[in-house]
N, C-alpha and C positions, 0 to 999 in steps of 0.2 A: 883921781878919786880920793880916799880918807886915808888919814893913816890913822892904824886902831894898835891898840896895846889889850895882850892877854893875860888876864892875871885866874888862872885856875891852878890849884894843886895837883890834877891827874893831869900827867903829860901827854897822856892818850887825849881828850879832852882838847888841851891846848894844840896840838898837830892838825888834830878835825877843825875845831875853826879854823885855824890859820889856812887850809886848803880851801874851807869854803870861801873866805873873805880875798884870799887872791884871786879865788877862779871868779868873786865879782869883783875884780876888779882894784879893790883893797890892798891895801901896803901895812902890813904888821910891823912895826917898827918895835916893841919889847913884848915882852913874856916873862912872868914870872908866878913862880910856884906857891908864892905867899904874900901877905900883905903886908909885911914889913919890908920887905925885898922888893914889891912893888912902888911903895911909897918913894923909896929911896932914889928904883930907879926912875921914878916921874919926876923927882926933883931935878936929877940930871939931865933929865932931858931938855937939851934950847927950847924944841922946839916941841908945845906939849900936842900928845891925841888929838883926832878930832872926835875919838871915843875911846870911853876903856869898856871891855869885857870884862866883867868882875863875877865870883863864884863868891858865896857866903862862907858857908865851911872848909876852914885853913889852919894850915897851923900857925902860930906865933900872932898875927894879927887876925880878927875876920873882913869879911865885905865889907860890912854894914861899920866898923870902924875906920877902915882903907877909904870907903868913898866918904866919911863924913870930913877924913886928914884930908883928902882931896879938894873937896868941894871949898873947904877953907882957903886953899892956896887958892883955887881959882872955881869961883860962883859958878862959873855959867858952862863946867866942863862936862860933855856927853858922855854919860852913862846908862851902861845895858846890863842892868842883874840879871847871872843866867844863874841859875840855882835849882837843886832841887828838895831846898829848906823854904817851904812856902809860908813857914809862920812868920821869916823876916820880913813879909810881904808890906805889908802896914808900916814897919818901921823904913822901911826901903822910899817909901812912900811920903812918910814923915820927913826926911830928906829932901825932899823936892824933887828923886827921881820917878821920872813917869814910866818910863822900860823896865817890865818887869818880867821875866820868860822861865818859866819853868823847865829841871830837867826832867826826863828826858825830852828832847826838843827832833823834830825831822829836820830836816835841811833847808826844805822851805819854806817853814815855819821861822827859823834862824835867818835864813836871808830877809824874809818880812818885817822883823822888827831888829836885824841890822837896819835896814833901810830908813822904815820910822825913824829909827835912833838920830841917826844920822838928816833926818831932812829937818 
């Protein structure tokens, strides 16, 4: 299946996906609590995401800066805004990200546009 990368500040938050995204299936290969942190660790990685899970509200960096550092290194890299700051919706959008998932989110609903994301 995908390997996905989580980048949320509540740890609680980042445990729940990572359960749901193994139990379909999915391989979490990083996590991190911020977007500086995360940036850093997507650079190291050989081998990049075939999606990131990104939250807007962070400290040191936000989402919506983290995916635009992203998108620079690599255009065409699969991202899922899960937020529950809906006004970055627009800019999120301006981005050229189409996944856009509001918190709070059900399990179901989170597996559905994992899924999108990824196809």
């Amino acid at each position: 299946m995908a390997n996905i990368m989580i980048v949320d500040d509540e740890p609680t938050i980042q445990q729940l996906m990572a359960i749901i995204l193994e139990d379909m299936g999915h391989t979490v290969v990083a996590q991190s609590l911020n977007g500086e942190v995360a940036l850093k660790t997507y650079q190291e990685l050989g081998e990049k995401p075939d999606l990131l899970i990104i939250d807007h509200r962070m400290p040191i960096m936000s989402g919506t800066d983290l995916a635009q550092a992203i998108l620079e290194l690599k255009k065409e890299q699969g991202i899922l805004f899960l937020t529950a700051d809906e006004s970055v919706k627009e800019t999120v959008y301006a981005l050229g990200i189409e996944n856009f998932l509001e918190k709070p989110a059900d399990i179901d609903t989170i597996r559905e546009a994992v899924t999108k994301a990824l196809a």
